[in-house]
C-alpha positions as CSV (number, residue, x, y, z in Angstrom):
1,X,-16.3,28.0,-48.7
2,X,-13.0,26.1,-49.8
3,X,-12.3,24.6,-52.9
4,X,-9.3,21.2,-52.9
5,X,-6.3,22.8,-53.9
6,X,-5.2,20.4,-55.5
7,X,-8.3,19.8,-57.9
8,X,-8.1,20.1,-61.8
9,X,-10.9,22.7,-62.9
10,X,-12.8,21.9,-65.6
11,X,-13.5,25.4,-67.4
12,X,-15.3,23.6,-70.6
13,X,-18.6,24.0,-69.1
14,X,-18.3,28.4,-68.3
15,X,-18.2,30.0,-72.0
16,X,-16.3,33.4,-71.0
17,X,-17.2,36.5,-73.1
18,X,-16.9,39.4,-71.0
19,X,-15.6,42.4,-72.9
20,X,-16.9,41.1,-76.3
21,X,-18.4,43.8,-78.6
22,X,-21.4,43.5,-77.6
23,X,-22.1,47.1,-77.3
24,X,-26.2,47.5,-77.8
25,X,-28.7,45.1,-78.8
26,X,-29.4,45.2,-82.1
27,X,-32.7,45.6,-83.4
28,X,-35.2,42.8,-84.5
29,X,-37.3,42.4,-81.4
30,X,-38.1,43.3,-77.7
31,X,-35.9,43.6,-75.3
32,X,-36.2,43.3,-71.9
33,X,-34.3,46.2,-69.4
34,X,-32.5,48.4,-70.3
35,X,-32.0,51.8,-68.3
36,X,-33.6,53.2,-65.4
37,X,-37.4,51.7,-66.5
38,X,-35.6,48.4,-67.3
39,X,-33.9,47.7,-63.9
40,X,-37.1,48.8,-61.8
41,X,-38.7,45.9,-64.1
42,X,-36.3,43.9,-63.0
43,X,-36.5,45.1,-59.4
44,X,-40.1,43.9,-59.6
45,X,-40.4,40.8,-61.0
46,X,-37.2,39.2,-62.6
47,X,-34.3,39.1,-59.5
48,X,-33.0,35.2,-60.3
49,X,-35.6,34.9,-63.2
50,X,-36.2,32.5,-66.1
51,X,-36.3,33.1,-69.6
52,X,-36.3,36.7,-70.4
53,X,-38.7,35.3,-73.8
54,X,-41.7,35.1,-70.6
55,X,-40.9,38.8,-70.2
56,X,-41.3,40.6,-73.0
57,X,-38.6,39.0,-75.3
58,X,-39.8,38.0,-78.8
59,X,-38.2,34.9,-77.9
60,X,-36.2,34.8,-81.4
61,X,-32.6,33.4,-81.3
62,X,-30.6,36.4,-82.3
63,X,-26.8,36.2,-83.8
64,X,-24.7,36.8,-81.2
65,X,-22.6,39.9,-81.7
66,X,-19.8,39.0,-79.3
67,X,-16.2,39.4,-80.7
68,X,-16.1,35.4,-80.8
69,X,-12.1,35.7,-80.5
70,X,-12.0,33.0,-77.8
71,X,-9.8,35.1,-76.2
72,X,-11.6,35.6,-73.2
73,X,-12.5,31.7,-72.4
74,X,-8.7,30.8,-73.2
75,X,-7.6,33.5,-70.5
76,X,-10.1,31.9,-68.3
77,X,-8.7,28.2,-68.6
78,X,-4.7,29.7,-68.3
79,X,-6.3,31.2,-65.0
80,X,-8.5,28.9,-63.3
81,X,-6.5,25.6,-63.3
82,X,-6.7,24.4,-59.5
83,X,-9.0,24.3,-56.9
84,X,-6.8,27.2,-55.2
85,X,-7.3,29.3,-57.9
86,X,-11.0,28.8,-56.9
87,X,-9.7,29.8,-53.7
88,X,-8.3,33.1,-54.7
89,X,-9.9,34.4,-58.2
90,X,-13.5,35.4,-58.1
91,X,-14.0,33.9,-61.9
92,X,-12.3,30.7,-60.8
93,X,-14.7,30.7,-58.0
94,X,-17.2,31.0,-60.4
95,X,-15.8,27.7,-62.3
96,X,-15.6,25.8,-59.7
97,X,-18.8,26.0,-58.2
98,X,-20.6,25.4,-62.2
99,X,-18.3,21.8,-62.0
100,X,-19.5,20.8,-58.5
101,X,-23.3,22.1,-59.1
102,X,-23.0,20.2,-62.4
103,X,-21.0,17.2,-60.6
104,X,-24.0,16.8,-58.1
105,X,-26.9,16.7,-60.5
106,X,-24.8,14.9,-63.2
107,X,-25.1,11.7,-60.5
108,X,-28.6,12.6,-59.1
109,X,-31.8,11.8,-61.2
110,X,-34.0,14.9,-62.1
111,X,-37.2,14.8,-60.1
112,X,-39.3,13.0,-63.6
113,X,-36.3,10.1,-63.0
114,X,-34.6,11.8,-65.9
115,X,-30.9,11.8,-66.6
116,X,-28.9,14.8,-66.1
117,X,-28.2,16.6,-69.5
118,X,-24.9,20.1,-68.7
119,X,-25.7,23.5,-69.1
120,X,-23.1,25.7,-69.6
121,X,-22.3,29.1,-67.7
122,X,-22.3,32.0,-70.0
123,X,-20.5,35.3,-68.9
124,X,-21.0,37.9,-70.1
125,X,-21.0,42.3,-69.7
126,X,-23.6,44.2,-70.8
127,X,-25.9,42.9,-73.0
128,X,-26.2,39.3,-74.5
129,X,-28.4,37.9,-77.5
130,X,-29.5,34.2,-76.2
131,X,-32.1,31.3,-77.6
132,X,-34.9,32.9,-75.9
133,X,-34.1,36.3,-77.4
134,X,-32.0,39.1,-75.7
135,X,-31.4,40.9,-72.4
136,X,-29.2,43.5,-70.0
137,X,-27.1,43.1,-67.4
138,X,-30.1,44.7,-66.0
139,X,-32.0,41.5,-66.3
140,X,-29.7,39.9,-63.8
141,X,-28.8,36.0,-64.0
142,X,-30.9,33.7,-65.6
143,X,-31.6,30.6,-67.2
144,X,-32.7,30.2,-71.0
145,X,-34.7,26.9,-71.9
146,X,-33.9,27.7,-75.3
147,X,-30.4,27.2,-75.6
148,X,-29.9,25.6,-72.0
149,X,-27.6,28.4,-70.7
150,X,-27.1,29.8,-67.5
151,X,-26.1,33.4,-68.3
152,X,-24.4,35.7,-65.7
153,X,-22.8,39.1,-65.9
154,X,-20.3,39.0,-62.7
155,X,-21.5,42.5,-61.8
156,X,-24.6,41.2,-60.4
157,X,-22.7,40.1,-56.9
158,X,-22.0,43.5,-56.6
159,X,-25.0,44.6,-56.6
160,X,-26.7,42.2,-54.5
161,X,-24.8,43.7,-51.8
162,X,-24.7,47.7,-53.3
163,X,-28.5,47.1,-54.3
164,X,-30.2,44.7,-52.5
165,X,-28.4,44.8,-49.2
166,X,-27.5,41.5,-49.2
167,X,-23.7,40.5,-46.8
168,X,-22.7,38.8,-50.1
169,X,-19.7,36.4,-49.8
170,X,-18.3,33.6,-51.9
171,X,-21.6,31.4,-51.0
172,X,-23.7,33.8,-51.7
173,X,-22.3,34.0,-54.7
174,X,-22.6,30.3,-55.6
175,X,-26.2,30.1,-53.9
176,X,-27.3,32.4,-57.2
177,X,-25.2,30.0,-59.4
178,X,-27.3,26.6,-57.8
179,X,-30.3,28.2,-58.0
180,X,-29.8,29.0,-61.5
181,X,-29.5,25.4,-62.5
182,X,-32.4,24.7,-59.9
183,X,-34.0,26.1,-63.2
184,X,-32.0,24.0,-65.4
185,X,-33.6,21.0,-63.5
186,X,-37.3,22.1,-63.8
187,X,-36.5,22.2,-67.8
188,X,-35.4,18.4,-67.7
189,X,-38.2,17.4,-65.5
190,X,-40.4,19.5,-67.8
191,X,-42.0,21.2,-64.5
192,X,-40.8,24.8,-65.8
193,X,-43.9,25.3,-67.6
194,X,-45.8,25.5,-65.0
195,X,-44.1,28.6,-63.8
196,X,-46.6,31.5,-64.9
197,X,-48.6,34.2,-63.2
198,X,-48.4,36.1,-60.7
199,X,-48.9,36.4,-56.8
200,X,-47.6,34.9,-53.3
201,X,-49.6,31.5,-54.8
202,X,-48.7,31.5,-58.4
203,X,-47.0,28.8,-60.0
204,X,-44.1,31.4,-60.9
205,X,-43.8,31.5,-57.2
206,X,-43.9,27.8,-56.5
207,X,-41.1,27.6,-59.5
208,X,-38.6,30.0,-57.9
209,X,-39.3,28.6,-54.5
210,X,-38.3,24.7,-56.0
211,X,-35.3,26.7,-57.8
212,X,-34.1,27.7,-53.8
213,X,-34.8,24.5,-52.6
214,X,-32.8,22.8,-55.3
215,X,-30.1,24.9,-54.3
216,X,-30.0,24.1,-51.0
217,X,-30.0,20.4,-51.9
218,X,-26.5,21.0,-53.3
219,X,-25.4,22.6,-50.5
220,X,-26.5,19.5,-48.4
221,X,-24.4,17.5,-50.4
222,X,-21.4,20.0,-51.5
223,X,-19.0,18.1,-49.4
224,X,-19.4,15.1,-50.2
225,X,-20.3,15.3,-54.3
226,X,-16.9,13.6,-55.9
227,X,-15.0,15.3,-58.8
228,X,-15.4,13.2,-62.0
229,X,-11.5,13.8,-62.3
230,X,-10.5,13.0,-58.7
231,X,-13.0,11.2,-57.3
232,X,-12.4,13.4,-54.6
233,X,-15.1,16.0,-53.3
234,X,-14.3,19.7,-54.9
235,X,-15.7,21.2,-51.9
236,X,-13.7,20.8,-48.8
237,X,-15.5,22.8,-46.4
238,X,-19.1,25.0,-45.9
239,X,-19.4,27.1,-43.1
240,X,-22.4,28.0,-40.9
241,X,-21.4,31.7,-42.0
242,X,-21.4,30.4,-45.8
243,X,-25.1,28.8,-44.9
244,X,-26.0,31.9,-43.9
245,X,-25.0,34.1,-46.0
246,X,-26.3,32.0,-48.1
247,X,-29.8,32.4,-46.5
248,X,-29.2,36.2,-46.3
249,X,-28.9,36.6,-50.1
250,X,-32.3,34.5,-50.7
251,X,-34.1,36.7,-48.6
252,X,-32.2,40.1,-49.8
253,X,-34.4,39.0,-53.2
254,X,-37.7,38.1,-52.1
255,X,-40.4,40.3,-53.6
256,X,-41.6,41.6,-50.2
257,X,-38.0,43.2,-49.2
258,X,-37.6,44.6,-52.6
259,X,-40.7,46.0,-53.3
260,X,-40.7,47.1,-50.0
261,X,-36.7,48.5,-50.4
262,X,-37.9,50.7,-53.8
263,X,-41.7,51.4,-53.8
264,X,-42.5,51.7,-49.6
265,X,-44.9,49.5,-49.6
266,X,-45.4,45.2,-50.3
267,X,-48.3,44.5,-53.1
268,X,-47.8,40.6,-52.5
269,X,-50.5,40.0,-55.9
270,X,-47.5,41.4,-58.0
271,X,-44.9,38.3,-56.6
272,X,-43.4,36.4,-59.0
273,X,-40.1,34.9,-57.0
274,X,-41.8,34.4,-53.2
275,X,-41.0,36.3,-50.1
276,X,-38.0,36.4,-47.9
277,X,-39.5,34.1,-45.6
278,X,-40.7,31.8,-48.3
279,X,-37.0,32.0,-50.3
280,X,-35.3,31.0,-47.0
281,X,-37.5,28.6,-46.1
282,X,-37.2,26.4,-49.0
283,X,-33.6,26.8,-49.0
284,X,-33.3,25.5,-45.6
285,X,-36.0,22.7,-46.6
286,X,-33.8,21.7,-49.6
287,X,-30.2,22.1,-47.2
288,X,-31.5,20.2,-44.3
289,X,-32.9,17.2,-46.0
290,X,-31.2,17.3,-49.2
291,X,-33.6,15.4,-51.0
292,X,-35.5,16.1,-54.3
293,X,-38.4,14.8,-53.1
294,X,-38.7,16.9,-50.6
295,X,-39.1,20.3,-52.8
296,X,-42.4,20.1,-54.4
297,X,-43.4,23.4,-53.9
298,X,-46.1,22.8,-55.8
299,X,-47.7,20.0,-53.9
């Protein structure tokens, strides 16, 4: 995956505070993770999840207990100025790929004909307190309907490869980042309610499943998306490798491989994010077509 060198990065849409005191989460409510117990939770049931509030969270908006210096997001528009610091800085990367997910559904109707409303990135280490009530690192990424946040601690790419197997890679990477806004979509379309339950026919199946195909719609059009500032696409170039990788990560997190990766066996009336198969499938459905329409999982 290649970013235009010469693009203007628009880091007003990532909110960067990594190494904010955050230190524990402070009392006043469940959490969710957390620990040994907390990422086998996590390893059954949350991997690319929504709204920790459905698991356990009071669902409270907590004060956040970040350092709030700003120093963090100024650092991280110094850095990330130009599509080729996309190229060569991992948090750039991370930048680049919010504008051009963001750039895609900003001129593409949600699936209920509504108009596209941004979401920020929110980075983070640790622990974070969000509108749907707080969460771990252990929690992985996810997407709060709350407060309209994707939040990502950048240690999760490690272990997608460390501890899920996955070949990892810049598109891997940004395959977790359009899926997360997949979410974002099902909130403006109003469809995320219907994600609840559990099991390889559940609707919190079915509302992963659309989250991978919405990703892969991106991908489709990646390429081709203009930047607002250039008119230009951000994205110069997607690989087959960056497909597939791409396709490896979605089936590193399907329920059957991990269940099957930490408790030996596959319990599919437990899923709540589809299997491997499924997770690729829906992908490729959303890549290959790379229409809306064509991801009603829940048809």
């Amino acid at each position: 995956m290649e970013f235009d060198e010469n693009a203007s990065l628009d880091t007003s849409e990532v909110q960067d505070n990594r190494g904010g005191a955050l230190g524990g989460i402070p009392g006043g409510g469940k959490t969710v993770g957390g620990g040994v117990v907390g990422l086998l939770v996590v390893i059954a049931s949350v991997i690319f999840g929504v709204d920790p509030g459905l698991l356990g969270s009071d669902g409270t908006t907590a004060p956040d207990t970040g350092s709030g210096s700003g120093a963090s997001a100024a650092d991280l528009a110094a850095d990330c100025r130009t599509g080729a610091d996309a190229n060569s800085k991992e948090e750039c990367r991370i930048v680049a790929v919010v504008d051009s997910v963001q750039a895609y559904w900003k001129q593409t109707e949600t699936a209920a004909g509504k108009s596209y409303e941004q979401a920020p990135t929110y980075l983070f280490t640790g622990s974070v307190n969000t509108g749907c009530g707080n969460a771990t690192s252990d929690v992985g990424p996810f997407y709060c309907s709350a407060d309209d946040k994707v939040y990502l601690d950048l240690g999760f790419f490690d272990d997608l490869s460390s501890k899920f197997g996955a070949k990892g890679g810049p598109f891997a990477e940004a395959y977790v980042i359009a899926h997360e806004y997949g979410h974002h979509i099902q909130d403006l379309s109003g469809t995320i309610s219907r994600g609840s339950g559990q099991g390889r026919n559940s609707g919190s199946v079915k509302l992963e499943l659309q989250a991978d195909c919405y990703a892969g719609v991106w991908a489709h059009h990646a390429t081709t998306t203009p930047d607002p500032k250039s008119g230009k696409p951000l994205i110069t170039n997607l690989t087959q490798d960056d497909i597939n990788r791409g396709l490896d990560a979605a089936a590193a997190v399907g329920d059957d491989r991990i269940q099957e990766r930490y408790q030996g066996k596959v319990t599919p009336d437990t899923w709540t994010h589809g299997s491997a198969k499924q997770r690729q499938q829906w992908f490729s459905t959303g890549y290959t077509s790379g229409s809306v329409a064509r991801c009603d999982t829940f048809r």
